[in-house]
SEMARKOL-917581 format. One line per 10 residues: number of its first residue (from 1); their letters; for each residue x, y, z of N, C-alpha, C. Coordinates in nm, 2 decimals. Layout:
<sites>
NUM	A	X:Y:Z:X:Y:Z:X:Y:Z | ...
</sites>
This chain:
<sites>
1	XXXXXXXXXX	-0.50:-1.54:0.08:-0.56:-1.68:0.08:-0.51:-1.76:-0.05 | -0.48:-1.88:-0.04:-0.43:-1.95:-0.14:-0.56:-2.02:-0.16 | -0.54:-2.11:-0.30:-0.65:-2.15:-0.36:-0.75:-2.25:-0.30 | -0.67:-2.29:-0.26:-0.76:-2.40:-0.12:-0.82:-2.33:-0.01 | -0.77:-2.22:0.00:-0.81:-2.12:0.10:-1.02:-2.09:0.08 | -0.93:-2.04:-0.04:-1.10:-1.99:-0.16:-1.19:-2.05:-0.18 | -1.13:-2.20:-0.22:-1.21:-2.30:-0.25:-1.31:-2.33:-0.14 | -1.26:-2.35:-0.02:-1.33:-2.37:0.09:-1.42:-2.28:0.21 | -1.43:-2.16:0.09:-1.42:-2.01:0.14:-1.55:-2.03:0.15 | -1.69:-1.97:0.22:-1.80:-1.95:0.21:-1.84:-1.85:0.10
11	XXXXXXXXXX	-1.80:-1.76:0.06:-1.82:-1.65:-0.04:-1.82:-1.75:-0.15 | -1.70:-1.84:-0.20:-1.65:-1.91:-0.32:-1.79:-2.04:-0.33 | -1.80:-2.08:-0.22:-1.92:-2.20:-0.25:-2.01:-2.15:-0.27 | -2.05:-2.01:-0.24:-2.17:-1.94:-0.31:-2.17:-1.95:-0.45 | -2.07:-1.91:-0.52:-2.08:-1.87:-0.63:-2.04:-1.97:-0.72 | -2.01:-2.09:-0.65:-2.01:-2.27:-0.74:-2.12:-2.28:-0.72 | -2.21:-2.31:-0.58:-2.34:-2.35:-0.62:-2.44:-2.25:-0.64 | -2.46:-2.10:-0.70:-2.52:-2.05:-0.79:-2.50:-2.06:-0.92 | -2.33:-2.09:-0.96:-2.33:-2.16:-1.08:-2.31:-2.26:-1.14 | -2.30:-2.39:-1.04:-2.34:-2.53:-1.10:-2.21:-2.58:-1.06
21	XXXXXXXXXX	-2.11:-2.48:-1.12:-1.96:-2.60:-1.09:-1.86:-2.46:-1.11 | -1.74:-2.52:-1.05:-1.62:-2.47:-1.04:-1.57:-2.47:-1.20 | -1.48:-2.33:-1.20:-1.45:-2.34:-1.38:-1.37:-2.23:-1.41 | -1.26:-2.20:-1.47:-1.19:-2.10:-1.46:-1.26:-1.94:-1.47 | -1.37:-1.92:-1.54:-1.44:-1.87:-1.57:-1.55:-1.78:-1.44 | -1.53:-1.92:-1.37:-1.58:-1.85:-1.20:-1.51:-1.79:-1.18 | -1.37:-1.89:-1.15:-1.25:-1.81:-1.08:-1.22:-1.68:-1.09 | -1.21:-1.65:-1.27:-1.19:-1.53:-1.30:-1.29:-1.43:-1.26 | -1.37:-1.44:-1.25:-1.52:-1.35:-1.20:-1.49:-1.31:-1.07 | -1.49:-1.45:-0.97:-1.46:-1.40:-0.87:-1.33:-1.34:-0.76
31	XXXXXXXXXX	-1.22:-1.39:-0.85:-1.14:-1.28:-0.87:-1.11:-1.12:-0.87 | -1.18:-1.10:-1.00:-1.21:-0.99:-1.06:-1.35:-0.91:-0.99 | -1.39:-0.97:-0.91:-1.53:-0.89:-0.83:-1.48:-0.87:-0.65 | -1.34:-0.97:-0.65:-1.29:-0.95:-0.53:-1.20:-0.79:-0.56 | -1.15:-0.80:-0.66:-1.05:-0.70:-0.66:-1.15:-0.56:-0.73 | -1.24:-0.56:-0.76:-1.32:-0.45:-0.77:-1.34:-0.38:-0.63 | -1.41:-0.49:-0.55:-1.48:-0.42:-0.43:-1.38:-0.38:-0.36 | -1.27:-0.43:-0.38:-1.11:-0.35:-0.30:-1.11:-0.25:-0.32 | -1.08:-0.19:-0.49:-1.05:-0.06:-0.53:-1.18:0.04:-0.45 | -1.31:0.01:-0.51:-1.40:0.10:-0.41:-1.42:0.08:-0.27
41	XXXXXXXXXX	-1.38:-0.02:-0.19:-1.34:-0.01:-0.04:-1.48:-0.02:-0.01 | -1.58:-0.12:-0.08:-1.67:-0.12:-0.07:-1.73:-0.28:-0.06 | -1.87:-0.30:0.01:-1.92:-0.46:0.02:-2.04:-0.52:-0.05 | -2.09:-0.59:-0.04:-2.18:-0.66:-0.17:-2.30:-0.55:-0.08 | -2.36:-0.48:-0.26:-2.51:-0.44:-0.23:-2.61:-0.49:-0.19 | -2.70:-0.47:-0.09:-2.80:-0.53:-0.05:-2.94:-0.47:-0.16 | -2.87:-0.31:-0.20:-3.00:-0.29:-0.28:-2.91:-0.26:-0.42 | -2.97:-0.09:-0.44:-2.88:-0.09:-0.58:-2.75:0.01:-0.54 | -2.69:0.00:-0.44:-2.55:0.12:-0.38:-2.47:0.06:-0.55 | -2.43:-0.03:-0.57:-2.35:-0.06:-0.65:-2.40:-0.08:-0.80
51	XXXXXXXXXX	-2.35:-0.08:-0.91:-2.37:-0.11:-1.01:-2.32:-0.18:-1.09 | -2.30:-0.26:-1.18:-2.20:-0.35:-1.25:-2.22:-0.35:-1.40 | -2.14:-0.31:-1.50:-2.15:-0.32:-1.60:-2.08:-0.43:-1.69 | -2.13:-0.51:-1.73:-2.06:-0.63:-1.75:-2.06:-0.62:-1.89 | -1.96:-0.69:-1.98:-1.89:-0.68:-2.14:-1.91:-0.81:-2.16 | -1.95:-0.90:-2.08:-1.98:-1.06:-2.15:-2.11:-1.15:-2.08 | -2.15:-1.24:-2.16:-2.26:-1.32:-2.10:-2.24:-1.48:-2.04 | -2.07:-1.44:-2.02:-1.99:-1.61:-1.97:-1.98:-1.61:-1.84 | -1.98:-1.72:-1.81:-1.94:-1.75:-1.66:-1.92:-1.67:-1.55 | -1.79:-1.58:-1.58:-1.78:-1.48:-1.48:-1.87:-1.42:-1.41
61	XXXXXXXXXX	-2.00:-1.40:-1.46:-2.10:-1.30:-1.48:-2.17:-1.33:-1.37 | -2.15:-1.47:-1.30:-2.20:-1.54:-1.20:-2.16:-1.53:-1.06 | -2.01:-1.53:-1.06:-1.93:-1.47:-0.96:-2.00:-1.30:-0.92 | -1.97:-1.24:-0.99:-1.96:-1.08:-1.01:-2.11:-1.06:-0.94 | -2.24:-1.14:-0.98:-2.37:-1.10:-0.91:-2.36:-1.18:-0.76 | -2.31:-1.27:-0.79:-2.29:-1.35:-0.59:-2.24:-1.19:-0.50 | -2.11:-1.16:-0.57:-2.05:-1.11:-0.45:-2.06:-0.96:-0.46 | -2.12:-0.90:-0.56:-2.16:-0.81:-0.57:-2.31:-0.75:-0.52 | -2.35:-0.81:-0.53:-2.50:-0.80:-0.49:-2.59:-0.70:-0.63 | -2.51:-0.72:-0.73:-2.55:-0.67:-0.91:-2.65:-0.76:-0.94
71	XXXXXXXXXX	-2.76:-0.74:-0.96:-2.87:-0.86:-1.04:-2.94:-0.80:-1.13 | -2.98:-0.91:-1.24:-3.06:-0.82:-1.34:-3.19:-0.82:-1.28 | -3.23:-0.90:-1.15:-3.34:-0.84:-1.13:-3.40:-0.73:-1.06 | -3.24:-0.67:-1.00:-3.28:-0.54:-0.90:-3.24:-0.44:-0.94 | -3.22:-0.49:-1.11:-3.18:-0.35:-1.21:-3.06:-0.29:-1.21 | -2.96:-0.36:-1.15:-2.83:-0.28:-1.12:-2.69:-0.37:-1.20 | -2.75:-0.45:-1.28:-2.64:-0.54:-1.36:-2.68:-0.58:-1.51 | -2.59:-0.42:-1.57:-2.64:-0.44:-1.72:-2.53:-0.50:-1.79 | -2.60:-0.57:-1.91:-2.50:-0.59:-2.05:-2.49:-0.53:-2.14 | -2.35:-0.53:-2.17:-2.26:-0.46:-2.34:-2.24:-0.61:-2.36
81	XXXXXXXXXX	-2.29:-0.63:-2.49:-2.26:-0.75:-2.57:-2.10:-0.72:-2.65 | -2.01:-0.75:-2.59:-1.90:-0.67:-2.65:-1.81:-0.81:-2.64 | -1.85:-0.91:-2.55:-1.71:-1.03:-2.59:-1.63:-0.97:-2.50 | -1.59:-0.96:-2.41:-1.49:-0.88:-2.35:-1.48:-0.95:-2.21 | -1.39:-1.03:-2.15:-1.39:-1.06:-1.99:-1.33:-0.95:-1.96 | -1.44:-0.86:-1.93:-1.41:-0.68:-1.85:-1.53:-0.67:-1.84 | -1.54:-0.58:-1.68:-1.66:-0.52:-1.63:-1.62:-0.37:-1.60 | -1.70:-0.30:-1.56:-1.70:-0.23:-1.45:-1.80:-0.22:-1.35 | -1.75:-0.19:-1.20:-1.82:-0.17:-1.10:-1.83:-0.03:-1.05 | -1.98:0.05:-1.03:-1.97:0.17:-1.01:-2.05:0.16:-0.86
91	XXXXXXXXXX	-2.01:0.26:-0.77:-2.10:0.29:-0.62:-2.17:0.49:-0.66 | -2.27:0.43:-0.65:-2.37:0.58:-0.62:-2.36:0.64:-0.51 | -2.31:0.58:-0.38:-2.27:0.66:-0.27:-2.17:0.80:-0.30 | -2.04:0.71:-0.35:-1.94:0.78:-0.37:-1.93:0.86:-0.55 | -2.00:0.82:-0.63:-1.99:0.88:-0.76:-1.84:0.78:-0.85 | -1.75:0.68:-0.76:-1.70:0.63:-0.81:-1.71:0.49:-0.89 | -1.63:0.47:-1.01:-1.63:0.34:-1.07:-1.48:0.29:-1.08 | -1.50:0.18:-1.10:-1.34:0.07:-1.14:-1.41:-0.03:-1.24 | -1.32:0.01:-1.36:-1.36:-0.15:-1.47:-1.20:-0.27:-1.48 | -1.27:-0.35:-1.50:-1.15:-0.45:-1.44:-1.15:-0.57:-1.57
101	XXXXXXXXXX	-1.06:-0.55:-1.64:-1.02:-0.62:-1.75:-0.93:-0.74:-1.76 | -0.94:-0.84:-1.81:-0.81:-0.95:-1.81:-0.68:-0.92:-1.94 | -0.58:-0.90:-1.90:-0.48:-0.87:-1.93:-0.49:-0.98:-2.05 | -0.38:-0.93:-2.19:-0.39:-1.07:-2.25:-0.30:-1.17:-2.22 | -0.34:-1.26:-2.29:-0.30:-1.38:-2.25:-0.30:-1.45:-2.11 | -0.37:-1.34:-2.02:-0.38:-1.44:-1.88:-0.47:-1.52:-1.87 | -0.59:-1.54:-1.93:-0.72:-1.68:-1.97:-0.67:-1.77:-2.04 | -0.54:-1.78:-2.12:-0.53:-1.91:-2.23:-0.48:-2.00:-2.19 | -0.62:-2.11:-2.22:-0.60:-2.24:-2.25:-0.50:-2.31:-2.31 | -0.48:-2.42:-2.28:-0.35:-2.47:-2.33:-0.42:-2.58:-2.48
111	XXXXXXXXXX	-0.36:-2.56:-2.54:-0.41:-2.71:-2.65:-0.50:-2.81:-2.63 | -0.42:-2.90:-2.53:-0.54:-3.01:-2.52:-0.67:-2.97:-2.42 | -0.65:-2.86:-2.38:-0.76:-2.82:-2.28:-0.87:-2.75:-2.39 | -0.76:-2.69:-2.51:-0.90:-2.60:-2.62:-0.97:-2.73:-2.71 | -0.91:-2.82:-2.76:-0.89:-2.94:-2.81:-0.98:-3.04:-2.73 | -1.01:-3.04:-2.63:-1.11:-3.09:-2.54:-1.26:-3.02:-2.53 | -1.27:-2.90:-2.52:-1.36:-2.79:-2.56:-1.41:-2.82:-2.65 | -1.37:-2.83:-2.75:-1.42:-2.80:-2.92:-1.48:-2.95:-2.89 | -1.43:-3.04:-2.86:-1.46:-3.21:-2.87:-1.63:-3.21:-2.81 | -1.63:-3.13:-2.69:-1.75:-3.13:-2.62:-1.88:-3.03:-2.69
121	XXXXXXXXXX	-1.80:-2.90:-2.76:-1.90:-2.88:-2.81:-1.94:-2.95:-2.92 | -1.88:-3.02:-2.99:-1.91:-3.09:-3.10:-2.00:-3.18:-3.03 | -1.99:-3.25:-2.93:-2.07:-3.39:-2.89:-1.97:-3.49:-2.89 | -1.84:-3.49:-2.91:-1.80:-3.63:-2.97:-1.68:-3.65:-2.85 | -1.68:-3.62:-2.73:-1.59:-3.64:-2.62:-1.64:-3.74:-2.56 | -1.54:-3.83:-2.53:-1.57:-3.99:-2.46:-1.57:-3.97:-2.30 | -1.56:-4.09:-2.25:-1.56:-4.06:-2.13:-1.44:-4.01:-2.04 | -1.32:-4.03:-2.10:-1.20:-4.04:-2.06:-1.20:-3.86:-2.11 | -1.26:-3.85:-2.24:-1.23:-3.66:-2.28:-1.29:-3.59:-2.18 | -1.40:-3.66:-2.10:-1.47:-3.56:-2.05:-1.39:-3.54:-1.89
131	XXXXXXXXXX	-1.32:-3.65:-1.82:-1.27:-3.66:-1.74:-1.12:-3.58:-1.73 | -1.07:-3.58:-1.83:-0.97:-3.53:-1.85:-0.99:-3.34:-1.89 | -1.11:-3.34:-1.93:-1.13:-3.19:-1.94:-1.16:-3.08:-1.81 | -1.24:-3.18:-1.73:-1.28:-3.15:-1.59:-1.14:-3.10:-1.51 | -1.05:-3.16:-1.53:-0.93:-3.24:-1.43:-0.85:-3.07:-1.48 | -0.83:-3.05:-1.64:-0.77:-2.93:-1.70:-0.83:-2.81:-1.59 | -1.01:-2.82:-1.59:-1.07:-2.72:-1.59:-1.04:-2.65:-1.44 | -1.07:-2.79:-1.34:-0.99:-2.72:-1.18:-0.87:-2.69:-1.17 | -0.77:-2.80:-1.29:-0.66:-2.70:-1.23:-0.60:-2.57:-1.29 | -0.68:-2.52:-1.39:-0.71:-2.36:-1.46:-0.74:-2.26:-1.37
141	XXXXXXXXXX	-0.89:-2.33:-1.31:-0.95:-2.24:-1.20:-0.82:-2.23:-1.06 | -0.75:-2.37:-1.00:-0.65:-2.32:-0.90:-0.56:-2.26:-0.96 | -0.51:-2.22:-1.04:-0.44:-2.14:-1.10:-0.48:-2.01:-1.12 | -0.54:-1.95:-1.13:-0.62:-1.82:-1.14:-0.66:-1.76:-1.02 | -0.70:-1.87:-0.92:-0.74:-1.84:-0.72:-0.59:-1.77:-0.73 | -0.48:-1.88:-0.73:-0.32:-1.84:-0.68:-0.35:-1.72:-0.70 | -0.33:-1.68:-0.83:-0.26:-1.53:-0.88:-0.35:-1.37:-0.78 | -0.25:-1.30:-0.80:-0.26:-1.16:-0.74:-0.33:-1.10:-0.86 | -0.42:-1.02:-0.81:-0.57:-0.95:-0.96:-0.46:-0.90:-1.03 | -0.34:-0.85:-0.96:-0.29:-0.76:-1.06:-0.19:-0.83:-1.16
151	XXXXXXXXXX	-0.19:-0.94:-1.20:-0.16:-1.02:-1.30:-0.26:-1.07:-1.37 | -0.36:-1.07:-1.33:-0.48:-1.13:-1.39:-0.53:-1.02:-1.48 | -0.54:-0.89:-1.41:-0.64:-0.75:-1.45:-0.58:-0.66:-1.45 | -0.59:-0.55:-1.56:-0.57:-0.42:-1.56:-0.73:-0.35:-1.47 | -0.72:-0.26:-1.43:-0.76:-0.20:-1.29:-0.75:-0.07:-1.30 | -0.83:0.00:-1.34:-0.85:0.20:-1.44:-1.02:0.21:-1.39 | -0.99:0.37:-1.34:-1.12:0.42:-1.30:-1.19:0.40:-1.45 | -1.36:0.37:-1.42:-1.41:0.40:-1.51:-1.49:0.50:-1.57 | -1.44:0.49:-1.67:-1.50:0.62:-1.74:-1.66:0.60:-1.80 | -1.78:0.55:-1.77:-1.90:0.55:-1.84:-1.95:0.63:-1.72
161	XXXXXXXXXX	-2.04:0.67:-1.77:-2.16:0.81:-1.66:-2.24:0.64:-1.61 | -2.27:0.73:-1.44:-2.34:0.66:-1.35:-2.50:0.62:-1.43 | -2.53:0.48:-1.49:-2.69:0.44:-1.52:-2.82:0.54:-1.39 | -2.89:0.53:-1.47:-3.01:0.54:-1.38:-3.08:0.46:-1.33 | -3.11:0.49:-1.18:-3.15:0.35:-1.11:-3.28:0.30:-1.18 | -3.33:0.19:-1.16:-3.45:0.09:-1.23:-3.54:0.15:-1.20 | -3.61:0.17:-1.32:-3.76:0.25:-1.29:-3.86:0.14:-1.26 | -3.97:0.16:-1.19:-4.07:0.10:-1.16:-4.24:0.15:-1.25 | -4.25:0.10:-1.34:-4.39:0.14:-1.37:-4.51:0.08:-1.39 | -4.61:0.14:-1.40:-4.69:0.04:-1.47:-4.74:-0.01:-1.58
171	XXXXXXXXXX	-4.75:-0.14:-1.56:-4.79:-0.20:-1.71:-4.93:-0.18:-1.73 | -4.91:-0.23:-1.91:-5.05:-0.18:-1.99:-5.02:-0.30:-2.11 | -5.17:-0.36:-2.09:-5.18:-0.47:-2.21:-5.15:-0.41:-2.31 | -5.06:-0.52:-2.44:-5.04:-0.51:-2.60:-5.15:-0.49:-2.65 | -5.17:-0.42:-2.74:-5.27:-0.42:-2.80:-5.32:-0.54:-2.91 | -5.20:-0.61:-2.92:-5.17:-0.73:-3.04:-5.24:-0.89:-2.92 | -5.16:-0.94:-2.84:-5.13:-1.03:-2.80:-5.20:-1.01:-2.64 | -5.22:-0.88:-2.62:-5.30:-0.85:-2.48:-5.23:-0.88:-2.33 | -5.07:-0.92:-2.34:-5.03:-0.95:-2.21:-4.98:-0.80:-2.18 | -4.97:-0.79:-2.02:-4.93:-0.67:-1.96:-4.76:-0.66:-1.97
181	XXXXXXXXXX	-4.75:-0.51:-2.05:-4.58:-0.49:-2.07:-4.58:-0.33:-1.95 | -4.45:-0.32:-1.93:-4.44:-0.18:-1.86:-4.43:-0.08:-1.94 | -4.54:0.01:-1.94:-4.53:0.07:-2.00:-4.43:0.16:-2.09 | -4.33:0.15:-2.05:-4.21:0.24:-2.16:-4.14:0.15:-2.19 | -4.21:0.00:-2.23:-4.18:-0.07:-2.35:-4.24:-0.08:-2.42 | -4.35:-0.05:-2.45:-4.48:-0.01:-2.56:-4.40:0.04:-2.68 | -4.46:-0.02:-2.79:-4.40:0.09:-2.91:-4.52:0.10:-2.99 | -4.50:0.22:-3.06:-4.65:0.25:-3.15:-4.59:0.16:-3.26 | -4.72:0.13:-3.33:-4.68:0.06:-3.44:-4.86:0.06:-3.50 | -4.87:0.11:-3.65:-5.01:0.15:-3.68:-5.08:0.20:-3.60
191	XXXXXXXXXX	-5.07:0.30:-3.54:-5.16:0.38:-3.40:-5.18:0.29:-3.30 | -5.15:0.15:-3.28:-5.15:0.10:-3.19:-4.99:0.08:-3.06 | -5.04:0.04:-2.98:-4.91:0.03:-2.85:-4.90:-0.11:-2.83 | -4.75:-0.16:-2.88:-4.77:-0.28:-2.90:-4.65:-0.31:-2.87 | -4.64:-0.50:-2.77:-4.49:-0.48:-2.73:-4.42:-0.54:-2.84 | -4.26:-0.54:-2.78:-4.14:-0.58:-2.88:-4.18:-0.72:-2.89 | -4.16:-0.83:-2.86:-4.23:-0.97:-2.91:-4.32:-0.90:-3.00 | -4.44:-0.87:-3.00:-4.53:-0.87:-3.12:-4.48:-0.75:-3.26 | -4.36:-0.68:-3.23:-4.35:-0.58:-3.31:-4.24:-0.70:-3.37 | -4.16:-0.75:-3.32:-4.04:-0.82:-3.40:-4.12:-0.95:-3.50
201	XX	-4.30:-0.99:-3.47:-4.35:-1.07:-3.54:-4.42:-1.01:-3.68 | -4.43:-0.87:-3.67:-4.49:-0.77:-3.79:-4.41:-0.74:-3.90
</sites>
């Protein structure tokens, strides 16, 4: 499929309107969560079959739970705060993983595209910066659709041990603040069981 292909793909509009807009950032995600589920010859989890270990908290991260079926709320999509556009994908059926990394220099921006960036985070992009960063930003992202993962990604079994699936327990009020935490988030603190908010306030 070519980029236009993707763009108008049902999978791909998923993962624009769960994450607001098109952006190289998708692209790369969804990319890199197409070419995961190739290596394991596997389809997006309905429960927790799959698991996703993700190295960043950017964009991609949005792609990767669409088509993955990874969420932090079904406990199957953790973070390493590591800065890293690299994940891996593991399946508990089979005992196998794939982590899938961006090669360097295959994400870099060009000048006026970084130079546009900085402008926005500052606040100080006009109307014309903001239009002209947009215009950069799709054609980043169709550039990224084009390419074959294996220019985009390095692609190596991974090596971390299979997580444990999401426990379910019951909660028990703080003894500080009185709201209900699960209980093996509780920490003692002066003979009392008290959660992390109220222990990071002591």
């Amino acid at each position: 499929m070519n980029a236009q292909e993707i763009l108008q793909s049902d999978e791909f509009k998923q993962c624009a309107d769960f994450h607001g807009h098109i952006c190289p950032g998708l692209a790369t995600g969804f990319k890199g969560a197409k070419a995961a589920l190739a290596w394991l010859k596997e389809n997006k989890s309905e429960d927790e079959d799959l698991v996703a270990v993700v190295e960043t908290d950017a964009c991609m991260v949005d792609a990767i739970q669409v088509l993955t079926g990874c969420t932090f709320g079904k406990g199957n999509l953790l973070y390493k705060d590591y800065g890293k556009v690299a994940f891996s994908l593991l399946c508990r059926k089979t005992g196998q993983g794939v982590r899938v990394s961006m090669k360097p220099g295959a994400f870099k921006l060009s000048d006026e595209h970084m130079a546009l960036v900085k402008k926005r985070l500052a606040d100080t992009a006009t109307k014309e910066d903001n239009k002209r960063f947009w215009e950069l930003h799709h054609e980043r992202s169709n550039l990224i659709l084009e390419q074959d993962p294996v220019n985009i990604f390095d692609l190596n079994p991974a090596s971390i041990e299979m997580p444990a699936k999401a426990n379910i327990l019951q909660s028990k009020p703080c003894a500080e603040c009185g709201e209900p935490v699960m209980e093996s988030k509780l920490c003692e603190s002066s003979g009392k069981m008290i959660c992390r908010g109220c222990l990071e306030k002591n």
